[in-house]
C-alpha positions as a Markdown table, in Angstrom:
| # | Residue | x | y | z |
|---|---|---|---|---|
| 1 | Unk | 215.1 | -130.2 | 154.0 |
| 2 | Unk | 211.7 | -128.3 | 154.1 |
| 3 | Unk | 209.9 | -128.4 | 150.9 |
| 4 | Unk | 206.9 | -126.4 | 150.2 |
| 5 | Unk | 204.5 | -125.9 | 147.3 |
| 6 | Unk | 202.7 | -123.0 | 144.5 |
| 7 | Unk | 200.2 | -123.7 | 147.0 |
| 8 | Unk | 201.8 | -122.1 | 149.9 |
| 9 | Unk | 202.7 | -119.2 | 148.1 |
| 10 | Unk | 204.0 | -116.4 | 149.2 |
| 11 | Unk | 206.3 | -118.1 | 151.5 |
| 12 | Unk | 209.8 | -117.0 | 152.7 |
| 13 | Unk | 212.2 | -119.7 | 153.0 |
| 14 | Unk | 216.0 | -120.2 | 154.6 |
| 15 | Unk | 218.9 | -122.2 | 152.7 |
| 16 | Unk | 217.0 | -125.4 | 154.1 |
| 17 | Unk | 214.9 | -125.2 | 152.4 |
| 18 | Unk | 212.5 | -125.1 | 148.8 |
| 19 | Unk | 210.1 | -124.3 | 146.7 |
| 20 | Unk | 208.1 | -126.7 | 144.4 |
| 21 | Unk | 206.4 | -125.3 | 141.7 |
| 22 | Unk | 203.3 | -127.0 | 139.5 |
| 23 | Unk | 205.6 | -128.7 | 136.8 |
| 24 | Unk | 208.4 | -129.7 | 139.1 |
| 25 | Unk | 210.5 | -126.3 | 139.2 |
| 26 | Unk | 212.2 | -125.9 | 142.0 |
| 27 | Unk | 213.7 | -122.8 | 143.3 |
| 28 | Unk | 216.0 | -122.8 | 146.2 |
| 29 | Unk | 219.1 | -120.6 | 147.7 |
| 30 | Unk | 222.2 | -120.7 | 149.7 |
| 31 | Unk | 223.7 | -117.3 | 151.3 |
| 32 | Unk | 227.1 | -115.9 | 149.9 |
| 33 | Unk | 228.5 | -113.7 | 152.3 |
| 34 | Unk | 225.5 | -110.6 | 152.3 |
| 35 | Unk | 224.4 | -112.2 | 148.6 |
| 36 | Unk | 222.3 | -115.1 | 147.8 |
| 37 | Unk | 223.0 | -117.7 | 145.1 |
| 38 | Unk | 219.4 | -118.2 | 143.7 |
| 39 | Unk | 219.1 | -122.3 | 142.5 |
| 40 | Unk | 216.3 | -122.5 | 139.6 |
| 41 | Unk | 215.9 | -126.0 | 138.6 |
| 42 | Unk | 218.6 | -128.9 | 139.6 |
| 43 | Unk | 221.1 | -126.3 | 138.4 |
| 44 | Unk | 224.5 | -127.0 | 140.3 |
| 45 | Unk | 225.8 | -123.5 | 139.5 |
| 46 | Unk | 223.5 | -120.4 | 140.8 |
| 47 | Unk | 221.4 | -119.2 | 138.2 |
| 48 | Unk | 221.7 | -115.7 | 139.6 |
| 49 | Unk | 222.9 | -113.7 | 142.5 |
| 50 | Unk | 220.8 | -111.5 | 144.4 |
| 51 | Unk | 221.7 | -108.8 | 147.1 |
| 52 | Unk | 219.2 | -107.9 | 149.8 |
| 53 | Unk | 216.4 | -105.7 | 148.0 |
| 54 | Unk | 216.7 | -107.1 | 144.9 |
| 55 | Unk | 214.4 | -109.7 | 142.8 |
| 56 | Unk | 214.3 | -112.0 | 140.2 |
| 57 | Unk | 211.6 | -113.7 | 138.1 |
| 58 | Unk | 210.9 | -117.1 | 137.1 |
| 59 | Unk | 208.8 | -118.0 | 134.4 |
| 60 | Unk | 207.1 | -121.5 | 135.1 |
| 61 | Unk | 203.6 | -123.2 | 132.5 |
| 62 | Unk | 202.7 | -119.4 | 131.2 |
| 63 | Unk | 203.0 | -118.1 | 135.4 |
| 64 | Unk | 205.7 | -115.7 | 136.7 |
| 65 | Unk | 206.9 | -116.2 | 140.1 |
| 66 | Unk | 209.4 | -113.2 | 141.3 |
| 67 | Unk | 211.7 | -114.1 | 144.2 |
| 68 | Unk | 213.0 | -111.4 | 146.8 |
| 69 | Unk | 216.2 | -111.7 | 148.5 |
| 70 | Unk | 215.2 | -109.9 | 152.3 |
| 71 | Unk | 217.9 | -108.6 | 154.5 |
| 72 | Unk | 217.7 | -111.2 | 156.9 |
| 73 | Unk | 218.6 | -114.7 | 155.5 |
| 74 | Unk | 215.9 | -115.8 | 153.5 |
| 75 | Unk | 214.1 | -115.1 | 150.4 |
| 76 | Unk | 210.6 | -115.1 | 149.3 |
| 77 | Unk | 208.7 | -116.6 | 146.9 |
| 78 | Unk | 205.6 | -115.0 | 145.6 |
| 79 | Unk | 203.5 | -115.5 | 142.3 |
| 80 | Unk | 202.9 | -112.2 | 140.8 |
């Protein structure tokens, strides 16, 4: 599995892959039919599901992060 960093931020990543952030947050997905189960954390249930278009944001040491799910299969990551 691909792993990248805050550092390479914005990135769009596929289900093989995640997202690191500075105090060990990890954010990740796996595609449900046109959805995507967003993974904060070593959650083993989705912490939310988000259709193409839509966004969520994770709060990580005071920094908010929003992730995009895209239309094609992947999402990105960006610090806002």
């Amino acid at each position: 599995m691909s792993e990248f960093t805050e550092a390479d931020l914005p990135v769009s990543i596929d289900h093989e892959q995640m997202v690191t952030l500075g105090d060990g947050t990890t954010i990740r997905f796996e595609t449900n039919g046109e959805a995507k189960d967003l993974y904060v954390g070593d959650a083993f249930t989705p912490t939310t599901q988000l259709f193409p278009g839509c966004d969520y944001c994770v709060e990580s040491e005071g920094k908010t992060f929003k992730v995009l799910a895209e239309f094609e299969d992947v999402i990105t990551v960006s610090k806002v």
